[in-house]
C-alpha positions, -999 to +999 in steps of 0.1 A: +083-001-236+056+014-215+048+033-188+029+021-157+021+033-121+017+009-089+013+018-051+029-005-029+008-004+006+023-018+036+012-023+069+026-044+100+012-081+097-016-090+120-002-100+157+026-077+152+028-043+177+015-011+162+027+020+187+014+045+159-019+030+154-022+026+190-019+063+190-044+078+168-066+051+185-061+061+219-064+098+201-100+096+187-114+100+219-101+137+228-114+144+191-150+131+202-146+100+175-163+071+182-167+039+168-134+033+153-112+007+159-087-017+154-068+011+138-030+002+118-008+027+105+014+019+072+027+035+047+021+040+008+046+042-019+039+050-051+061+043-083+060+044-121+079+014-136+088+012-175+084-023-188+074-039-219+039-048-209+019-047-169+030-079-160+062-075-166+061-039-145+042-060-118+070-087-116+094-055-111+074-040-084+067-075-068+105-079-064+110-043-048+081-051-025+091-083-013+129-076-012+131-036-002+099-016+005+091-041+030+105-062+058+089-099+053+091-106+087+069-078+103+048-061+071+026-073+050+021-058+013-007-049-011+001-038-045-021-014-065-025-007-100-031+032-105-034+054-131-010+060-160+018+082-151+001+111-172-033+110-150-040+141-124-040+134-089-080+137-089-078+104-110-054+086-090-082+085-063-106+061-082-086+034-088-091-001-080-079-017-048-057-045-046-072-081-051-071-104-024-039-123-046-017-094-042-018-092-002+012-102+007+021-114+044 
C-alpha cells in the first residue's frame, strides 16, 4: 500500500446559474478591479487515499467524485494529483493541473 494525495475541484457546469460568482463579479468594481470576468465560484477538496498503486487511488477518488463530492447534473469535476501526504503546504502549490481527460462534466 501507498499513500497518495488528490484534489477534487468542482465547479457548476457551463450554462448553469452561479449567484456567488455573480457576486465577487459584480464586487470587483467597488474594489477598482478591472478586466475580470466570467468569474465561477467552486469548491476544492483535498484527500489522501491509500491504495496499492496511483491508479488504483485515482479509480477510488474517481468514484467519490462522480458519486458524492459532486452532483452530476449541475458540477463539473477536475481531479488533481498533488503532493505526497508528507509534502509542506509550500509544495502543494506547484503541482500540476488536471489534464483535459480528467474534466469531468
Amino acid at each position: 500500500m501507498s499513500t497518495h494525495r488528490f484534489a477534487v475541484n468542482v465547479t457548476p457546469k457551463p450554462g448553469i446559474l452561479d449567484p456567488q460568482g455573480r457576486a465577487v463579479e459584480g464586487s470587483l468594481d467597488h474594489l477598482g478591479i478591472s478586466g475580470v470576468s466570467a468569474v465561477r465560484v467552486g469548491r476544492r477538496v483535498e484527500l489522501t487515499v491509500d491504495a496499492a498503486d496511483e491508479a488504483a487511488a485515482r479509480a477510488i477518488v474517481e468514484r467519490l467524485a462522480g458519486e458524492l463530492l459532486a452532483n452530476p447534473l449541475i458540477e463539473a469535476y477536475a481531479i488533481e494529483s498533488i503532493a505526497s501526504a508528507s509534502s509542506t503546504p509550500a509544495s502543494r502549490s506547484t503541482a500540476a493541473p488536471a489534464t483535459a481527460g480528467e474534466r469531468h462534466a
